[in-house]
Backbone of each chain as ProteinMPNN parsed JSONL, in Angstrom:
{"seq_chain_A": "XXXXXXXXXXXXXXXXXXXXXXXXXXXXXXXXXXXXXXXXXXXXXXXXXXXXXXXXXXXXXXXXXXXXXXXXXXXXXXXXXXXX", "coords_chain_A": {"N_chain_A": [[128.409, -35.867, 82.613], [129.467, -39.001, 83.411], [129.174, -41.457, 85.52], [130.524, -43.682, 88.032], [130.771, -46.003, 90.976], [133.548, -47.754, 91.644], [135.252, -50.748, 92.796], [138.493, -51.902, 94.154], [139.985, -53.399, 91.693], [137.617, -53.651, 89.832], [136.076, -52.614, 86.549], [135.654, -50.267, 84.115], [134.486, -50.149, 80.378], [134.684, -48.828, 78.076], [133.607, -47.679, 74.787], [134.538, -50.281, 72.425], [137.224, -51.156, 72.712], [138.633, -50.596, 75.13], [139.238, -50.572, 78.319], [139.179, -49.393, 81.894], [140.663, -49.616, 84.82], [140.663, -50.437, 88.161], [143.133, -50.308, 90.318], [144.78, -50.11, 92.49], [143.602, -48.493, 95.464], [144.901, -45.598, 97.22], [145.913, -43.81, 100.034], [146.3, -41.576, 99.323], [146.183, -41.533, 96.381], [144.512, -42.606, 93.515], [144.827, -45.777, 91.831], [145.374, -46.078, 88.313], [144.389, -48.886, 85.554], [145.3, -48.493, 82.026], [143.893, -50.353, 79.404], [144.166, -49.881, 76.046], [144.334, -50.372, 72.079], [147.422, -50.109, 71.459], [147.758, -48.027, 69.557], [146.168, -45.943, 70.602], [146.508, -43.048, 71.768], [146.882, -42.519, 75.241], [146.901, -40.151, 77.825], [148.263, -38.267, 80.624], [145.735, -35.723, 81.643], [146.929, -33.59, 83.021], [149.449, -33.051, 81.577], [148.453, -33.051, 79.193], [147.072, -31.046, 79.352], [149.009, -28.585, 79.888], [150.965, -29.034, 77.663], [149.266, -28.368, 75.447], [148.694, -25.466, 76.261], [151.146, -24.359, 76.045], [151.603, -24.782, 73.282], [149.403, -23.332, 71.953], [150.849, -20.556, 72.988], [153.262, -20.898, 71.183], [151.808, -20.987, 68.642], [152.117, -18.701, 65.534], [152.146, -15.533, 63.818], [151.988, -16.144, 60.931], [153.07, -14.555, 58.532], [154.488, -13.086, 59.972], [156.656, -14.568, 60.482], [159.549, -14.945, 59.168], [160.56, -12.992, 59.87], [161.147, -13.168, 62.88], [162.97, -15.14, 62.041], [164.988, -14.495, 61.205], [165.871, -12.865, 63.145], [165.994, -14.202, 65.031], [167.722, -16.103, 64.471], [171.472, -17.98, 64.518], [171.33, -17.535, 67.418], [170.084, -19.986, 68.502], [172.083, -21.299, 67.9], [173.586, -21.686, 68.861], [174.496, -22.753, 72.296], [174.1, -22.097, 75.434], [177.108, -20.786, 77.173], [178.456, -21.875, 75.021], [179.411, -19.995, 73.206], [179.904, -19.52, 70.032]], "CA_chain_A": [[129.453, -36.864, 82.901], [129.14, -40.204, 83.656], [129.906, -41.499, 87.34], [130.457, -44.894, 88.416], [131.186, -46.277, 91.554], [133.956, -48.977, 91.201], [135.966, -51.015, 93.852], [139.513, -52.3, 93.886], [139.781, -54.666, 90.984], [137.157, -53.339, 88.887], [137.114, -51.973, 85.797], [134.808, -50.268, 83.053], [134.677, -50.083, 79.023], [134.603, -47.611, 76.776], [133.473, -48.366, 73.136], [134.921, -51.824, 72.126], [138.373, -51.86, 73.46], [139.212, -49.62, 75.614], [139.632, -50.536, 79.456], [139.973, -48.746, 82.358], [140.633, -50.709, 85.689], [140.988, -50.092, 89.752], [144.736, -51.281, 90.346], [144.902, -49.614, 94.06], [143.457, -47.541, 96.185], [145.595, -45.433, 98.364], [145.34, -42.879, 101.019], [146.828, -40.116, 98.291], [145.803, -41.262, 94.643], [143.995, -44.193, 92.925], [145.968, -46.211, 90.272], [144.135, -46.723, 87.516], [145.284, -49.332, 84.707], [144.124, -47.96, 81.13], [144.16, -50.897, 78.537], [143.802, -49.924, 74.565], [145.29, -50.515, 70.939], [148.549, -49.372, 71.199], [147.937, -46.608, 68.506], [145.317, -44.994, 71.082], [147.449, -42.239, 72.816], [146.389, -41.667, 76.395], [147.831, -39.202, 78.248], [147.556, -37.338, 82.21], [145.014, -34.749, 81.603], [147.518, -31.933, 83.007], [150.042, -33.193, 80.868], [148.325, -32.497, 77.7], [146.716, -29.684, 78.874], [150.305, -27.976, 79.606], [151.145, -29.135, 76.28], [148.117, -27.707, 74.919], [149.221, -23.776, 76.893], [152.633, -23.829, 75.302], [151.129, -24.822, 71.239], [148.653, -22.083, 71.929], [152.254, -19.835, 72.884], [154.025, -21.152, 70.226], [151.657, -20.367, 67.022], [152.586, -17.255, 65.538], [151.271, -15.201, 62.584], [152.861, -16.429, 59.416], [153.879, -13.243, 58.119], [155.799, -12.677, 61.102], [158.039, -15.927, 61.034], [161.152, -15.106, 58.563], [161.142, -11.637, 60.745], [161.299, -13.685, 63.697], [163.503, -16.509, 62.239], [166.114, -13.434, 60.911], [166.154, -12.226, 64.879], [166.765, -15.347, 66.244], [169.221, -16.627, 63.658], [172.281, -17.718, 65.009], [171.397, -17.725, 68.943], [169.965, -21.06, 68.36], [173.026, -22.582, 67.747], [175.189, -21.047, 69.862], [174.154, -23.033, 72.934], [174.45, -21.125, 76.434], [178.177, -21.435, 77.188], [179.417, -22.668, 73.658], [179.418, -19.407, 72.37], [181.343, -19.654, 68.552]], "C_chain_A": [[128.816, -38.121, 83.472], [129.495, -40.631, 84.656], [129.469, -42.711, 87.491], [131.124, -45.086, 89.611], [132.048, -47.678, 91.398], [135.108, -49.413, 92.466], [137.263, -51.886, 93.354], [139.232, -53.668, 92.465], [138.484, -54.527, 89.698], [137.18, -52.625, 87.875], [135.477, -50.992, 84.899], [135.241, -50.595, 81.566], [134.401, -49.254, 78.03], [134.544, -48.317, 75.366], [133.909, -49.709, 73.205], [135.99, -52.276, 72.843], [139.092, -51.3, 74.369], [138.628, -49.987, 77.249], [140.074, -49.823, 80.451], [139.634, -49.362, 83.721], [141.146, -49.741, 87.149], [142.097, -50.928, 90.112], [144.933, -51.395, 91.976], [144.543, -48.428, 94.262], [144.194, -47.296, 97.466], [145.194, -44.193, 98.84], [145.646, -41.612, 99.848], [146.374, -40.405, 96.643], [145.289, -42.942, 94.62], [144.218, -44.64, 91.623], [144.933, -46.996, 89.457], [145.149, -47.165, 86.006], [144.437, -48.831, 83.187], [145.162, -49.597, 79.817], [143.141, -50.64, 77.268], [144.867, -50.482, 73.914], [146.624, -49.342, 71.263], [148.727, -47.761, 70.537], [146.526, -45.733, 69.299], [146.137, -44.369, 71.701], [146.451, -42.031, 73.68], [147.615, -40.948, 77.489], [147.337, -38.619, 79.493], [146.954, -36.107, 81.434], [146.21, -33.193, 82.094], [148.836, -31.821, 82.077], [149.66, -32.559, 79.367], [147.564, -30.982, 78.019], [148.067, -28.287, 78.976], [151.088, -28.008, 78.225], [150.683, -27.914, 75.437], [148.316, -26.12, 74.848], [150.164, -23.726, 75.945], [152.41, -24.2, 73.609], [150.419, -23.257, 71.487], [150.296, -20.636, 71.892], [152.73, -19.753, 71.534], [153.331, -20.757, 68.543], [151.922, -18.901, 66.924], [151.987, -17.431, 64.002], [152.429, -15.701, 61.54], [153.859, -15.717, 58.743], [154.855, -12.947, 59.205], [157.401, -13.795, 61.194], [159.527, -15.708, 60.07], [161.411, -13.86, 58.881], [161.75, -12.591, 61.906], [162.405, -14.773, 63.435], [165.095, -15.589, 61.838], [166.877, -13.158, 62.292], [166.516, -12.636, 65.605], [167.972, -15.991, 65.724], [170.643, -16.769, 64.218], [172.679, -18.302, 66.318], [170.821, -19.269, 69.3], [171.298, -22.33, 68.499], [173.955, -22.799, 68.042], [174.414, -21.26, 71.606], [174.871, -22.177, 74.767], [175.63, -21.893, 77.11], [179.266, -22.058, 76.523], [179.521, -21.366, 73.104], [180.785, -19.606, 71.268], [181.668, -18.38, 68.394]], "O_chain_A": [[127.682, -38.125, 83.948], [130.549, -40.064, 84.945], [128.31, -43.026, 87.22], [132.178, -44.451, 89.659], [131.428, -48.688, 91.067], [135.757, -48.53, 93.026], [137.179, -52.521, 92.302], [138.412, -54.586, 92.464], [138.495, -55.295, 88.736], [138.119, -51.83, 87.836], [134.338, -51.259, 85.282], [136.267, -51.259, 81.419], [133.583, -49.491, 77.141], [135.237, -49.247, 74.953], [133.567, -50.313, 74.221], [136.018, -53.335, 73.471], [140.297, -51.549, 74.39], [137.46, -49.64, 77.423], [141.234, -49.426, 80.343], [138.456, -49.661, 83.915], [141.79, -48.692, 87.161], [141.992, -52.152, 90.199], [145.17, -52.429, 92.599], [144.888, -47.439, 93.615], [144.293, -48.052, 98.432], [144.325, -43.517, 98.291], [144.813, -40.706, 99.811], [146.267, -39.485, 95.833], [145.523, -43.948, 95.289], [143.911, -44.088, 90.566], [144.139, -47.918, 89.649], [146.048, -46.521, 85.465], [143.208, -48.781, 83.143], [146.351, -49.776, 79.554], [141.944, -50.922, 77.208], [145.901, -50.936, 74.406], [146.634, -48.111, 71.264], [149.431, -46.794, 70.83], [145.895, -44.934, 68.608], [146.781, -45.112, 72.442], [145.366, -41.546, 73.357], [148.782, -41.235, 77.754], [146.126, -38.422, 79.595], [147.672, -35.52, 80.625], [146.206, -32.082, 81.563], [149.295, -30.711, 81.81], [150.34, -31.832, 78.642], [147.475, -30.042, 77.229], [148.042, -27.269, 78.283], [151.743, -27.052, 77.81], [151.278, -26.951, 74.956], [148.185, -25.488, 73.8], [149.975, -22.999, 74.969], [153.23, -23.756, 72.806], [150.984, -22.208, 71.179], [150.608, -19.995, 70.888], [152.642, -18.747, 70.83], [153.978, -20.389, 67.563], [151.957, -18.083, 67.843], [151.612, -18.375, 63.307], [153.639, -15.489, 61.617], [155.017, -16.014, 58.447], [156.009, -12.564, 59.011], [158.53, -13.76, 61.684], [160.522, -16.368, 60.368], [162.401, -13.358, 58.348], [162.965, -12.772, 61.817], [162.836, -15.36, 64.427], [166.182, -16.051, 62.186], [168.089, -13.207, 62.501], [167.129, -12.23, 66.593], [168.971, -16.333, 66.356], [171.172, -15.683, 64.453], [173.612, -19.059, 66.587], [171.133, -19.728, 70.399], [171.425, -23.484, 68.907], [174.877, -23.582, 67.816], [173.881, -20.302, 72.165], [176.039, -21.84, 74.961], [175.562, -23.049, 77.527], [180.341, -22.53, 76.893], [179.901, -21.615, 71.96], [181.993, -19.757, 71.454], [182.523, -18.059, 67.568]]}, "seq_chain_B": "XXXXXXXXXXXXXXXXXXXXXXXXXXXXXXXXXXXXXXXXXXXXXXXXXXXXXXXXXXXXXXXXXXXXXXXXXXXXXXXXXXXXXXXXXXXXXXXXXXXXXXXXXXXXXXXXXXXXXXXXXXXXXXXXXXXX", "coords_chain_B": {"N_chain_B": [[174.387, -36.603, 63.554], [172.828, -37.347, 60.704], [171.491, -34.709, 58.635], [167.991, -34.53, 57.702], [165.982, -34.578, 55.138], [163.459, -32.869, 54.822], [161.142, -30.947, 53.208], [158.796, -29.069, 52.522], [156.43, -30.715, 52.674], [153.448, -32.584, 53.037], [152.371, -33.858, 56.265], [151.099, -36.154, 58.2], [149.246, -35.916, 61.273], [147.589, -38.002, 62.827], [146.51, -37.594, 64.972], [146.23, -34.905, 65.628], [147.648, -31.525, 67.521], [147.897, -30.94, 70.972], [145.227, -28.887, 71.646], [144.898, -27.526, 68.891], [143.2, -29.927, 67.748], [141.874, -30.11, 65.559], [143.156, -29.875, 63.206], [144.671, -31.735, 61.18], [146.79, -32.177, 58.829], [149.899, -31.09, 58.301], [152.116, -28.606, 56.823], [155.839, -28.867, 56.626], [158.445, -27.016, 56.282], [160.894, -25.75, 54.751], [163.442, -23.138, 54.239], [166.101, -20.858, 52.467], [165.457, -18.468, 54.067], [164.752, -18.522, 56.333], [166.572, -20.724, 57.627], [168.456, -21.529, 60.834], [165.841, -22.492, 60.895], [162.6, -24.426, 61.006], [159.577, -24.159, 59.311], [156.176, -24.783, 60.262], [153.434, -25.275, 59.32], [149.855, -25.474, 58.827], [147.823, -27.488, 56.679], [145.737, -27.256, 56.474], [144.126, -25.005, 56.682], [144.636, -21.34, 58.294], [145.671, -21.593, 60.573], [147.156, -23.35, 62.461], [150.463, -21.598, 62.657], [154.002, -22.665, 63.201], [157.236, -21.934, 64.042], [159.816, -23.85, 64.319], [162.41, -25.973, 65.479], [165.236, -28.611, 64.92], [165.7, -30.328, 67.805], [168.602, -31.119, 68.428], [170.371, -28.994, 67.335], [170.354, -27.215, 69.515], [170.671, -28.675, 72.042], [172.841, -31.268, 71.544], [173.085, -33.411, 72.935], [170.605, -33.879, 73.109], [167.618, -36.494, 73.808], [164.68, -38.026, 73.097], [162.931, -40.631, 74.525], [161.163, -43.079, 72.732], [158.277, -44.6, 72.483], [156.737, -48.452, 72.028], [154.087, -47.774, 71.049], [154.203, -45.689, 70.076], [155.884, -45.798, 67.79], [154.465, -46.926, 66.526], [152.522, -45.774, 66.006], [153.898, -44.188, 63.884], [154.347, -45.541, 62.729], [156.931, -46.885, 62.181], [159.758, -48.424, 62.186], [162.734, -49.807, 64.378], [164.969, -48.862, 63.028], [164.373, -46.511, 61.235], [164.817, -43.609, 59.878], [163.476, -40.864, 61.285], [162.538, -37.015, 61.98], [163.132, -34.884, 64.197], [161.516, -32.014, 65.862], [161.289, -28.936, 67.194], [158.788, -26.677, 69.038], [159.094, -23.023, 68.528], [158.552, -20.565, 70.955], [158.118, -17.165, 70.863], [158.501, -14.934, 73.729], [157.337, -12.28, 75.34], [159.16, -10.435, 76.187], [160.918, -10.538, 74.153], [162.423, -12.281, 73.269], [163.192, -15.849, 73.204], [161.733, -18.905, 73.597], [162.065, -22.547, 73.584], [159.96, -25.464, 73.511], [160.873, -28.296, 74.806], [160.267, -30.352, 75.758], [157.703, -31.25, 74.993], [158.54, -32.573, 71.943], [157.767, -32.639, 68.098], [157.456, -35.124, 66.074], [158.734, -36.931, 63.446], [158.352, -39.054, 60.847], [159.692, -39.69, 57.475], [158.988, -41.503, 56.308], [156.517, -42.749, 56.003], [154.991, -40.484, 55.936], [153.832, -39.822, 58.585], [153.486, -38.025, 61.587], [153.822, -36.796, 65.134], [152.916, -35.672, 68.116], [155.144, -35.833, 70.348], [154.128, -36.638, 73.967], [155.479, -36.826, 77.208], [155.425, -37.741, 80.354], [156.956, -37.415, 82.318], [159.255, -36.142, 81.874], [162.963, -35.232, 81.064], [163.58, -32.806, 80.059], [162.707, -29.327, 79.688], [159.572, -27.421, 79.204], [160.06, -24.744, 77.981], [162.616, -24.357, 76.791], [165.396, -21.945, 77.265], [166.279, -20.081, 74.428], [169.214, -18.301, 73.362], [170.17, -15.208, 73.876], [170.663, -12.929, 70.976]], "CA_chain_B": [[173.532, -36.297, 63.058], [172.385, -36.687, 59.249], [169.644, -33.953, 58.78], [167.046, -35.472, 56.728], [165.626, -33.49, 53.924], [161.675, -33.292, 54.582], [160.736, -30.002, 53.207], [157.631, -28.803, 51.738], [155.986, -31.878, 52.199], [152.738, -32.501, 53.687], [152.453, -34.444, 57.051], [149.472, -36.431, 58.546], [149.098, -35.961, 62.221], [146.56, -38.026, 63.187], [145.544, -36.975, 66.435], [146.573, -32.963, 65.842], [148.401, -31.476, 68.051], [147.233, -30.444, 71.735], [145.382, -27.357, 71.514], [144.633, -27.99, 67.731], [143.134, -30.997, 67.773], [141.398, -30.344, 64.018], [144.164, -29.684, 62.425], [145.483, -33.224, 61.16], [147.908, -32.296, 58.47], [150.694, -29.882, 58.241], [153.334, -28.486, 55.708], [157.149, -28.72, 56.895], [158.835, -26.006, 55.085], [162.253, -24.872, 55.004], [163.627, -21.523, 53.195], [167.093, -20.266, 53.105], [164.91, -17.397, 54.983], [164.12, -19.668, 57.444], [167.215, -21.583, 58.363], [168.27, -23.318, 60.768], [164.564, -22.884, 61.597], [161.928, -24.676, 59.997], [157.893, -23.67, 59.699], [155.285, -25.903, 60.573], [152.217, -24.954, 59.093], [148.424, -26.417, 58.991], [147.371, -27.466, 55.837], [143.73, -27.647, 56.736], [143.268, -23.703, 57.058], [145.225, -20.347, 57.955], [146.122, -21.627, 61.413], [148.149, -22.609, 63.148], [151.765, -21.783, 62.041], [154.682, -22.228, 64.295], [158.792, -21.81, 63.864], [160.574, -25.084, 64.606], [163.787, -26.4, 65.016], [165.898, -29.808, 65.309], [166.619, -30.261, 69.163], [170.271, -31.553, 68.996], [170.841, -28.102, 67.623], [170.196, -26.83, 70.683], [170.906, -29.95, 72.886], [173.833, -32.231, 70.731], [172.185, -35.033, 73.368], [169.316, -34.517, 72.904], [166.985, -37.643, 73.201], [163.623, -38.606, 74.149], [162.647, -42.088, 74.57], [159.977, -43.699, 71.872], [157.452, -45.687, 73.327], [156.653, -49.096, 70.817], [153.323, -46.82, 70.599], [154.498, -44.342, 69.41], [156.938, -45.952, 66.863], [153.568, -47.953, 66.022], [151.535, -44.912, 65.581], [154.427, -43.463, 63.042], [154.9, -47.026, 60.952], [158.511, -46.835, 62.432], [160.86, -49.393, 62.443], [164.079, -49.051, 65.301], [165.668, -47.752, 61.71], [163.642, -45.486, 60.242], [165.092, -42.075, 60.332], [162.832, -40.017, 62.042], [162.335, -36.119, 62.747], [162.424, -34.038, 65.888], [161.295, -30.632, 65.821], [160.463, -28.531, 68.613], [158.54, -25.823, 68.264], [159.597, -22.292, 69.393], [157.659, -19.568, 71.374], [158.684, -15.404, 71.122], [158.12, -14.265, 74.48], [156.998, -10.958, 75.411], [160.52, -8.999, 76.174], [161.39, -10.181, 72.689], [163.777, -13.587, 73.497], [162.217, -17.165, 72.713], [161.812, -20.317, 74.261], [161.657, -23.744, 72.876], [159.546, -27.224, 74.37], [161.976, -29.039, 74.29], [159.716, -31.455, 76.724], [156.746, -32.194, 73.771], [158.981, -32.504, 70.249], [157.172, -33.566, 67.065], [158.152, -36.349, 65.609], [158.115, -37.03, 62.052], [158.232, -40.293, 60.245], [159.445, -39.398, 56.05], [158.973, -42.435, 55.231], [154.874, -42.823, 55.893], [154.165, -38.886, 56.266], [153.05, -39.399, 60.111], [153.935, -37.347, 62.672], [152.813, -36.814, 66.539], [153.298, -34.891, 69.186], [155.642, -36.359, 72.43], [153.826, -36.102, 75.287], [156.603, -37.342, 78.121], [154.932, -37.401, 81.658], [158.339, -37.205, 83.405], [160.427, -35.633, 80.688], [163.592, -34.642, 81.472], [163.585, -31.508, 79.219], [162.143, -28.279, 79.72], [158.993, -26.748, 77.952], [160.303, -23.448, 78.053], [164.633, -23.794, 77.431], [165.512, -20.178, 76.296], [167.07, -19.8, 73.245], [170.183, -17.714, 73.976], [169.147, -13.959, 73.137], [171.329, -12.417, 69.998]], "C_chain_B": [[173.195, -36.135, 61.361], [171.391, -36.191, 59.161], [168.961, -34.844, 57.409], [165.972, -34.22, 56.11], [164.246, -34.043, 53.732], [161.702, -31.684, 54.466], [159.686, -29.673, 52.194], [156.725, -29.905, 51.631], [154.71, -31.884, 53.444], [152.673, -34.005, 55.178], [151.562, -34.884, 57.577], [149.868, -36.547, 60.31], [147.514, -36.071, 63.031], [145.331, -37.647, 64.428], [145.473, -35.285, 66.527], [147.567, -32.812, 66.937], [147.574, -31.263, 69.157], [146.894, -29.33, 71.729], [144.776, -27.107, 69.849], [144.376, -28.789, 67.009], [142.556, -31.908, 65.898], [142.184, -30.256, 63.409], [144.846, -30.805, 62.014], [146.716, -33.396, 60.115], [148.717, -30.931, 58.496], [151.884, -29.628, 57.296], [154.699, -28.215, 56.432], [157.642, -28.157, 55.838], [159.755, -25.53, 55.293], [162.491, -24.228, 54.018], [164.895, -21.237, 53.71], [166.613, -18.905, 54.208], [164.872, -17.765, 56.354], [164.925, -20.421, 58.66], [168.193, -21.104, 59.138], [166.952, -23.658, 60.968], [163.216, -23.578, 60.643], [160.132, -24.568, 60.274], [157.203, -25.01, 59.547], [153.907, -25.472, 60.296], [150.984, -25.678, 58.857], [148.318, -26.07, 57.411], [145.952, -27.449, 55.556], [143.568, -25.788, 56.972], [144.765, -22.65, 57.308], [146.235, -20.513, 59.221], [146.027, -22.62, 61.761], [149.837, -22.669, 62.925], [152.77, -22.008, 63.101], [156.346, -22.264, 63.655], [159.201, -22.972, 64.714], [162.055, -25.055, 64.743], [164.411, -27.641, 65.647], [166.517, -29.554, 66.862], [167.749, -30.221, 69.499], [170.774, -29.959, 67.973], [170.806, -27.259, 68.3], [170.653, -27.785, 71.798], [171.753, -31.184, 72.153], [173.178, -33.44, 71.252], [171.3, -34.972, 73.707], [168.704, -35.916, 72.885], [165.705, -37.882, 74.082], [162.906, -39.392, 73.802], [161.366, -41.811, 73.729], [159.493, -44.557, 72.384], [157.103, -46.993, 71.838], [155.157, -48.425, 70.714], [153.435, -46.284, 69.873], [155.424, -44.423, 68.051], [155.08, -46.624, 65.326], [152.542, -46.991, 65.345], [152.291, -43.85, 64.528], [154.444, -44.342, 62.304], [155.853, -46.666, 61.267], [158.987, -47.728, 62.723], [162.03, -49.261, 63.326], [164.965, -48.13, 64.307], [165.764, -46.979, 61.329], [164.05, -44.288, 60.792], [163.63, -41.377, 60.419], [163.317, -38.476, 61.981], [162.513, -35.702, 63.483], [162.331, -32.779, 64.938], [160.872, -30.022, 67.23], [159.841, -27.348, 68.177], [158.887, -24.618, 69.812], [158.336, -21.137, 69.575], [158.393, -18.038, 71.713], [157.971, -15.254, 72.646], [158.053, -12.749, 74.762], [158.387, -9.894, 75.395], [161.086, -9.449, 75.259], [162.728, -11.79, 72.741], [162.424, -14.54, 73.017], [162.636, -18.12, 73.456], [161.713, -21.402, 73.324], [161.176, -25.166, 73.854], [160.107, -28.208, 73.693], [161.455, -30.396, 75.407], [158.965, -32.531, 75.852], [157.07, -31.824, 72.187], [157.763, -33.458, 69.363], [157.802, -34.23, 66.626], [157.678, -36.823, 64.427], [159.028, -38.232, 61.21], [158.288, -40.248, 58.458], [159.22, -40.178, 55.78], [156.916, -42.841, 54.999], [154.449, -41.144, 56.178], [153.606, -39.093, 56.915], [154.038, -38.931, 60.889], [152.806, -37.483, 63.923], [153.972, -36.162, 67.27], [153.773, -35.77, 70.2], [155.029, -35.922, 73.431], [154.66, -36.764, 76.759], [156.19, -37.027, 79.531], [156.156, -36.753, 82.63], [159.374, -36.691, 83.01], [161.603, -34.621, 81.038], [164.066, -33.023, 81.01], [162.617, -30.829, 79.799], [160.813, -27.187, 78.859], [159.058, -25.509, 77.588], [161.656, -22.952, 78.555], [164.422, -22.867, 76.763], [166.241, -19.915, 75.768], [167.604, -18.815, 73.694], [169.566, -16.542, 73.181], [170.694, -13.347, 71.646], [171.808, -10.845, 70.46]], "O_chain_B": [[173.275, -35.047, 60.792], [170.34, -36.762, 59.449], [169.433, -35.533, 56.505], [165.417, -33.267, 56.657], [163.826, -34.981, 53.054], [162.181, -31.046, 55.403], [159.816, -30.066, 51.034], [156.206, -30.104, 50.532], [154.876, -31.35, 54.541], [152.996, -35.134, 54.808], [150.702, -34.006, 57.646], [150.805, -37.29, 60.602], [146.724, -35.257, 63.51], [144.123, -37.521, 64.626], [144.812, -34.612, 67.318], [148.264, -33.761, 67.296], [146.384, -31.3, 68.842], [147.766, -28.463, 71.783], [143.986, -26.163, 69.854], [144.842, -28.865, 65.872], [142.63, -33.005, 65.345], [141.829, -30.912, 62.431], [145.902, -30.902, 62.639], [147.528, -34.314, 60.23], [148.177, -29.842, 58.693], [152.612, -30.589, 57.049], [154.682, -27.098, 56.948], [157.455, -28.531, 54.681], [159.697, -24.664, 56.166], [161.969, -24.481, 52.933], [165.127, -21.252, 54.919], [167.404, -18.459, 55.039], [165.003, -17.025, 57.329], [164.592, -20.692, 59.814], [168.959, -20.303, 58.603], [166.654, -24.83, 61.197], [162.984, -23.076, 59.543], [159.589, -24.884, 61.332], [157.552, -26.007, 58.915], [153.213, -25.317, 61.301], [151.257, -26.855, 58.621], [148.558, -24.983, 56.884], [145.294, -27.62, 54.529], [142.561, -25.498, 57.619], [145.818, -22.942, 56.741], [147.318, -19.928, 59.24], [144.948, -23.184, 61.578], [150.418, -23.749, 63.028], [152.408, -21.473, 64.149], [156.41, -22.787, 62.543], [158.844, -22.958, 65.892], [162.788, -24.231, 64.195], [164.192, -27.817, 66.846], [167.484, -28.841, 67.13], [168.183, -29.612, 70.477], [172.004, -29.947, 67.999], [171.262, -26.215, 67.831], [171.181, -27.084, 72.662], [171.143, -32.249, 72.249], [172.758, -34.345, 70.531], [170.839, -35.743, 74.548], [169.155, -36.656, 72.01], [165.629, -37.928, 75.31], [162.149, -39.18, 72.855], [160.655, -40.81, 73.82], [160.204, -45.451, 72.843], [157.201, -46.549, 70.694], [154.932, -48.8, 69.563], [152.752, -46.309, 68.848], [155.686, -43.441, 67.355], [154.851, -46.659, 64.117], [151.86, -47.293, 64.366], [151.692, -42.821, 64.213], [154.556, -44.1, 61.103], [156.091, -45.689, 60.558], [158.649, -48.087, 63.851], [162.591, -48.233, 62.948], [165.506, -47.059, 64.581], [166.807, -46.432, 60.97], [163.759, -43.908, 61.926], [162.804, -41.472, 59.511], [164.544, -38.401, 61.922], [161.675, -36.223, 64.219], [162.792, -32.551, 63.819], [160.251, -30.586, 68.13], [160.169, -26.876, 67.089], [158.948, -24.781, 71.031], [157.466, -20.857, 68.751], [159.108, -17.854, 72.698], [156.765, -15.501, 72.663], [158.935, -12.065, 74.242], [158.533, -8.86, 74.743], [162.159, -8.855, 75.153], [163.759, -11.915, 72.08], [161.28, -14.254, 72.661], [163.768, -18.2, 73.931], [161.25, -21.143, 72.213], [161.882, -25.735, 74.686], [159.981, -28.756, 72.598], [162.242, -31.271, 75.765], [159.121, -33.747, 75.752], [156.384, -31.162, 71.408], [157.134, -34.461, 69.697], [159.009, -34.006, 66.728], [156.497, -37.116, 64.24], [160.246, -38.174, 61.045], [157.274, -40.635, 57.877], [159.049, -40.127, 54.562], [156.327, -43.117, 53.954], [153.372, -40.903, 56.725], [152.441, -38.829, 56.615], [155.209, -39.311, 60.905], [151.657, -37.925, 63.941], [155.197, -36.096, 67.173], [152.989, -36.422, 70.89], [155.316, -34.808, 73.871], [153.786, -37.354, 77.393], [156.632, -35.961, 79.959], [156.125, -35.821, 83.433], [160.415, -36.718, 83.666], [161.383, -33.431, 81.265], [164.811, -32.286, 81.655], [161.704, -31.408, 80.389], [161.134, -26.328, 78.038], [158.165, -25.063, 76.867], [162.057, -22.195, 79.439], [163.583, -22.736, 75.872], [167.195, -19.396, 76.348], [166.915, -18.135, 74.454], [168.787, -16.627, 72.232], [171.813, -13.758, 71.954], [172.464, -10.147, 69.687]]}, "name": "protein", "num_of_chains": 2, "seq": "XXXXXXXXXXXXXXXXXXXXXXXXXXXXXXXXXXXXXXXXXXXXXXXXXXXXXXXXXXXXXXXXXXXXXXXXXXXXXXXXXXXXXXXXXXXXXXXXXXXXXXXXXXXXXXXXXXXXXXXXXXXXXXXXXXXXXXXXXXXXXXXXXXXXXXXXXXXXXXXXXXXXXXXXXXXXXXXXXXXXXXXXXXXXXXXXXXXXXXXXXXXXXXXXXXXXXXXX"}
């Protein structure tokens, strides 16, 4: 990893356009401004890695899915409290 | 709601999903077997498949905000009918959940999709589909 010391107001650069800046330092967290192209997604690190947990959950074997989509059929669409 | 008739069609997700980051396209596939649920499969290999389904049939108000990012990284216009999907997870005593926090989002008109990632998202990644 790479480690820089940087003080309020500074910033580094990543590849060509990619910005990442010292906004404020406070006693509990340090705000950091991230400027790219629009079409770069950045994202909080526990954010995507919670993401990340529940895809891992969510694939399922192939063969299993029109068992599984038979089983659930129905309860989907009958929202808790609307039952039809 | 008009559902929008993307099925069998391949999808480019340029970034992958989290968790599957190689994976960049995927087949949307619906089957009277299937419905209302629809499969989400990787076209790049054997994995990873998952069972989907449109949020607002689960949530009628459903909605979660588009960033101009994110419209920018589908080629979306405020117009352009759009996608959701969420995808669903079997849990162990046999019921299912759905993240209904990070929906995909799919764009028919340029075949891109992407994953929502919503820092503050008022949805749940784990509402529980009512059991049968």
């Amino acid at each position: 990893m790479l480690v820089f010391t940087r003080k309020l107001d500074e910033a580094i650069i990543i590849g060509d356009g990619i910005e990442v800046r010292v906004l404020r330092i406070g006693k509990d967290g340090v705000r950091i401004g991230v400027t790219a192209a629009a079409t770069v997604p950045v994202h909080r690190r526990e954010v995507y890695d919670q993401i990340r947990a529940a895809n891992a959950g969510a694939a399922a074997d192939p063969k299993s899915l029109n068992q599984i989509a038979a089983r659930l059929r129905g309860a989907a669409l009958t929202p808790a409290g609307q039952k039809s | 709601m008009t559902p929008l008739s993307v099925t069998n069609v391949v999808i480019n997700f340029d970034e992958g999903l989290p968790g599957f980051e190689s994976v960049r396209r995927f087949v949307i596939a619906a089957s009277p077997a299937l419905e209302p649920f629809t499969l989400v499969q990787s076209a790049d290999g054997a994995e990873p498949s998952f069972l989907a389904i449109e949020p607002r049939l689960i949530d009628p108000s459903y909605a979660s905000p588009l960033a101009e990012s994110d419209m920018l990284r589908l080629g979306a216009e405020p117009k352009t009918p759009l996608l959701w999907l969420v995808l669903i997870s079997m849990q162990p005593d046999g019921g299912a959940t759905v993240n209904l926090k990070a929906p995909l989002v799919i764009n028919p008109t340029t075949m891109r999709g992407l994953q929502l990632l919503v820092p503050h998202s008022q949805y749940p990644i784990d509402h529980p589909l009512p059991s049968v």
